[in-house]
C-alpha positions as CSV (number, residue, x, y, z in Angstrom):
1,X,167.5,76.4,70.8
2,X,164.9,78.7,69.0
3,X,165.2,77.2,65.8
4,X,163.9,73.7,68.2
5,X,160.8,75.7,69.8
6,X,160.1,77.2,66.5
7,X,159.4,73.6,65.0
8,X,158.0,72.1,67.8
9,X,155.4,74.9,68.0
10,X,154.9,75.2,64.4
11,X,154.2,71.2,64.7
12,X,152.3,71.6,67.4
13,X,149.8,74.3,65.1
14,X,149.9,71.8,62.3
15,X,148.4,69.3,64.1
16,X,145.6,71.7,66.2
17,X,144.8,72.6,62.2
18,X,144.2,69.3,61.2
19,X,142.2,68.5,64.3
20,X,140.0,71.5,63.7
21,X,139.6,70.7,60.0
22,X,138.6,67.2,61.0
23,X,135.9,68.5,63.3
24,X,134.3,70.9,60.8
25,X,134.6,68.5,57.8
26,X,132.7,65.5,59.8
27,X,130.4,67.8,61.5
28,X,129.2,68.9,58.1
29,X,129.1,65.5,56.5
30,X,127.0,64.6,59.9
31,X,125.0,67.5,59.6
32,X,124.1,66.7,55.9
33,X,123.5,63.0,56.0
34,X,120.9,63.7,59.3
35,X,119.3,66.2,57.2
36,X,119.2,64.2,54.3
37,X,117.4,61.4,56.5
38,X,115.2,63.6,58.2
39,X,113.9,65.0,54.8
40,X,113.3,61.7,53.4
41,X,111.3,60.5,56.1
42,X,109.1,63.7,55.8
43,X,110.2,65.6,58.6
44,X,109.6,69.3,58.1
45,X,113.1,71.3,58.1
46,X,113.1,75.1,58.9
47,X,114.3,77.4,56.3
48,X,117.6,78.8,56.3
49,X,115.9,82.4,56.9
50,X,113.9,80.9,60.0
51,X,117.4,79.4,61.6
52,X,118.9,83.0,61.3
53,X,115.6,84.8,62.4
54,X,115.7,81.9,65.5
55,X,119.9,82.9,66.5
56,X,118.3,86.7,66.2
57,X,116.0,86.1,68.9
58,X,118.2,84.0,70.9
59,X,120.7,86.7,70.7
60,X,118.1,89.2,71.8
61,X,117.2,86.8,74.9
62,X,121.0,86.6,75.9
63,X,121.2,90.7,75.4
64,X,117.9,90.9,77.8
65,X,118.8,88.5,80.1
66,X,122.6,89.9,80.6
């Protein structure tokens, strides 16, 4: 009986693993082919140094607010 629910919950954390690895590996390729558009067409794209200076502040806001 333990062996059973062993499997089935080591199955059942196989499978959440692959879902999550699905979501990151298309959100990146997503994430890269928009950017990849959006430079092309001459669309200004923030620096990675403004992004993480942007989720400070927000950060800040949510530590102000709370």
């Amino acid at each position: 009986m333990q062996n059973r629910l062993v499997h089935a919950f080591s199955r059942f954390f196989n499978q959440v693993c692959q879902a999550a690895l699905r979501v990151v590996l298309t959100s990146l390729l997503f994430t890269t082919c928009v950017v990849m558009v959006l430079r092309y067409l001459g669309v200004p794209m923030p620096s990675a140094y403004e992004l993480l200076r942007q989720v400070e502040g927000l950060s800040t806001l949510a530590k102000i607010i709370s």
